[in-house]
C-alpha positions as CSV (number, residue, x, y, z in Angstrom):
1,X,-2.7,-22.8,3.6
2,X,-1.4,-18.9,2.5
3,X,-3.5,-16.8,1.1
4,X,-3.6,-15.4,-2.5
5,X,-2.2,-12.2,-3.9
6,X,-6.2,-11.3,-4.9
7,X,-7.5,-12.4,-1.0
8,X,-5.0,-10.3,0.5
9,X,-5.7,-7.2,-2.4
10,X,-9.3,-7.6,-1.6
11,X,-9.2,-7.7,2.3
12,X,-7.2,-4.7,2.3
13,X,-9.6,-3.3,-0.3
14,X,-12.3,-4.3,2.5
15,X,-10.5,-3.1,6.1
16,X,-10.1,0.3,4.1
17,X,-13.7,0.5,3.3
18,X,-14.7,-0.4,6.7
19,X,-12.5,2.6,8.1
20,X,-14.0,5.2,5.9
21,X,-17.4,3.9,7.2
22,X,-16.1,4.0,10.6
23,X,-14.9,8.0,10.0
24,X,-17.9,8.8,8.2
25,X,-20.3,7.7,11.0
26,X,-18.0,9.9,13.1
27,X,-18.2,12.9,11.4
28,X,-22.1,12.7,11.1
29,X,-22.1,12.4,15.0
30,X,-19.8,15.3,15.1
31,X,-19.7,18.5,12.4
32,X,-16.3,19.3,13.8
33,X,-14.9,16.1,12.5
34,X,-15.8,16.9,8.9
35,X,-12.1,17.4,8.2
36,X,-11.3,13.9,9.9
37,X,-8.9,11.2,7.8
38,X,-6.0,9.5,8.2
39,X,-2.9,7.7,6.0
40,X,-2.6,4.4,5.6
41,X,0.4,1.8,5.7
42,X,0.4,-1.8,5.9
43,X,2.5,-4.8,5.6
44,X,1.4,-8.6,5.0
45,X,4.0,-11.0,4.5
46,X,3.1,-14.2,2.7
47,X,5.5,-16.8,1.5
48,X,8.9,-14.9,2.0
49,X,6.9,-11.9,-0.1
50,X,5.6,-8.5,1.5
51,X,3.3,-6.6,-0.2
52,X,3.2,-3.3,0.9
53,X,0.1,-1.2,0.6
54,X,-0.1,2.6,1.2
55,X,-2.5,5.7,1.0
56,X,-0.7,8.8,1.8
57,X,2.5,9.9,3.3
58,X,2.6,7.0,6.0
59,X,6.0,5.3,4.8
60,X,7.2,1.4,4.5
61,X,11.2,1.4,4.5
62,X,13.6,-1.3,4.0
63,X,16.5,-1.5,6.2
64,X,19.4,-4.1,6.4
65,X,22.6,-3.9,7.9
66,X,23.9,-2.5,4.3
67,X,21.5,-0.5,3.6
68,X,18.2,1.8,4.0
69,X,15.7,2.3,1.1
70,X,12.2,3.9,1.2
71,X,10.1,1.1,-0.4
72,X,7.0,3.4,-0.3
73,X,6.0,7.1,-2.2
74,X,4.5,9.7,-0.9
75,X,1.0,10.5,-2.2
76,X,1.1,14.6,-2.2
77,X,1.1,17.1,-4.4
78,X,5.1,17.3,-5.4
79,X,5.0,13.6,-6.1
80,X,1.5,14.0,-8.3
81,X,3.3,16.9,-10.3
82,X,6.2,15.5,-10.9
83,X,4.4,12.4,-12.7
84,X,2.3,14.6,-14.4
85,X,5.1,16.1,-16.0
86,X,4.0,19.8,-15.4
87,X,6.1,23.0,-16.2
88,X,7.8,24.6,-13.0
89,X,4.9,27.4,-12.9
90,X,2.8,24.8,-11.3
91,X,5.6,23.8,-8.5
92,X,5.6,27.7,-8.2
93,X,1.8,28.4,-8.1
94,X,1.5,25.5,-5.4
95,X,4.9,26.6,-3.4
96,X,3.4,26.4,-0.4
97,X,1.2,23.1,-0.7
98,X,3.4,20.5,-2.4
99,X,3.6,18.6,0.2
100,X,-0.3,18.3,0.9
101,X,-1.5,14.6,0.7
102,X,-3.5,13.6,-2.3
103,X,-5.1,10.7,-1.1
104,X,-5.9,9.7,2.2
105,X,-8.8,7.2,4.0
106,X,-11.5,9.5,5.3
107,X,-15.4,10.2,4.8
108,X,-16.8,8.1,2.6
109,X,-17.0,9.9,-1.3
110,X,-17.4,8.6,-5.0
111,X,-13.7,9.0,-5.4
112,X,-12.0,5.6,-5.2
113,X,-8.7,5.5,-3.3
114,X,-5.6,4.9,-5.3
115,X,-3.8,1.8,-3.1
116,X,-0.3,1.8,-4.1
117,X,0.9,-1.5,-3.7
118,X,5.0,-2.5,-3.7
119,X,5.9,-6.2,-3.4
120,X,9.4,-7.3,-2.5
121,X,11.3,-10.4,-1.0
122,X,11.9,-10.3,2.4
123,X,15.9,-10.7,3.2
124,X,17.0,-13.0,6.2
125,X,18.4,-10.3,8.8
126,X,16.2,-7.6,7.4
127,X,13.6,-5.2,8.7
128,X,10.9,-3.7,7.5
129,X,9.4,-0.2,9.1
130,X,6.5,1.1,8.8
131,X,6.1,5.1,10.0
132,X,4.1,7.7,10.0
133,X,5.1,11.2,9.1
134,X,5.2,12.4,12.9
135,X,8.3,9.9,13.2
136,X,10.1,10.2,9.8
137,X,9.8,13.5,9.2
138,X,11.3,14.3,12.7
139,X,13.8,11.4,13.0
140,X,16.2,10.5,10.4
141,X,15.5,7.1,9.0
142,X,19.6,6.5,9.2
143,X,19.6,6.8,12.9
144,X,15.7,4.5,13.2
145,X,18.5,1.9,11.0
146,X,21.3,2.7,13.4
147,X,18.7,1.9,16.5
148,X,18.4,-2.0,14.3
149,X,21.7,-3.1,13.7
150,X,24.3,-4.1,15.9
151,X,23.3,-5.6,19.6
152,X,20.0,-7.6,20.2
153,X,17.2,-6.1,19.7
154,X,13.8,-5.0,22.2
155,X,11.4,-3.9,20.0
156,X,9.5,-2.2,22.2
157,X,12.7,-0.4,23.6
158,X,13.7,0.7,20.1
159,X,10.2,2.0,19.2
160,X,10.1,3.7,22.4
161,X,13.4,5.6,22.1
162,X,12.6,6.6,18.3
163,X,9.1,8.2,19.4
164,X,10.7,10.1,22.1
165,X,13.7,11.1,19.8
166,X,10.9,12.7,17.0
167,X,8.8,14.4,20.2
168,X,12.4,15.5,21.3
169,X,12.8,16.9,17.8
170,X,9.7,19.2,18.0
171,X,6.8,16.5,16.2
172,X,3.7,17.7,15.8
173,X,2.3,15.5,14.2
174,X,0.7,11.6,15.5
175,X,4.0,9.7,15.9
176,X,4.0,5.9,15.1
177,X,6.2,3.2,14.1
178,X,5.9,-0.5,13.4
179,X,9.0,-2.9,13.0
180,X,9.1,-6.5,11.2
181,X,12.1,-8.6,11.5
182,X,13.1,-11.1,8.8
């Protein structure tokens, strides 16, 4: 027995609560935490469909021997502007912030968190990756694909080699990476 687009929505909805109660608590132990959040990125796949959900600029790609496409956006500033529509003064007044998250999981407020969700069919031969911006801002996500296809595959080898390729690249930033294959 699978279970429903609204169970999955609404345990997401749940875990992400639980984590911003989880960082609270930790900033009230600690003043120096008050800062303290992190992005979010997950995949559940349910009946041949993934549902992506994302807060932030953690990233969900697609990648198949044909192609590579970011299935995720960013939630930062650039992104927020652009849909707003704004004249280029704005991109010029924040020059040096537009890639600043907008959304993120951290102490607990009254703002509610915009989840973006993506659904898509998952492809026999595929892969889905999951990374944070540690890895995909220091690796290109062509080479991560190049890593995929061809020979057969150990996972933990292949994450391995991409983290040390994005610390080789100067990352300062946490460094993760998650692989599904289809």
């Amino acid at each position: 027995n699978f279970f429903s687009r609204e169970e999955i929505f609404d345990w997401i909805e749940k875990t992400i609560s639980v984590a911003r109660d989880r960082i609270s608590n930790k900033i009230k132990e600690n003043s120096q935490l008050k800062n303290m959040a992190t992005t979010f990125v997950a995949c559940i796949v349910v009946n041949s469909k993934a549902y992506i959900f994302n807060i932030g600029d953690s990233r969900a790609w697609f990648i198949s021997k044909d192609k590579v496409e970011q299935i995720t956006e960013d939630q930062n500033l650039y992104n927020f502007l652009i849909k707003n529509k704004v004249g280029k003064e704005m991109f010029e007044l924040y020059r040096d912030n537009l890639y600043a998250i907008t959304q993120f999981v951290g102490a607990q407020t009254s703002k509610k968190l915009n989840i973006d969700v993506y659904e898509i069919d998952v492809q026999d031969g595929a892969y889905i990756a999951l990374t944070s911006d540690g890895t995909h801002n220091f690796i290109g996500i062509d080479e991560i694909r190049h890593c995929l296809i061809g020979s057969k595959i150990n996972f933990n080898d292949v994450c391995t080699t991409i983290i040390a390729k994005a610390m080789a690249n100067g990352s300062n930033d946490n460094l993760s990476i998650v692989i599904m294959e289809f």
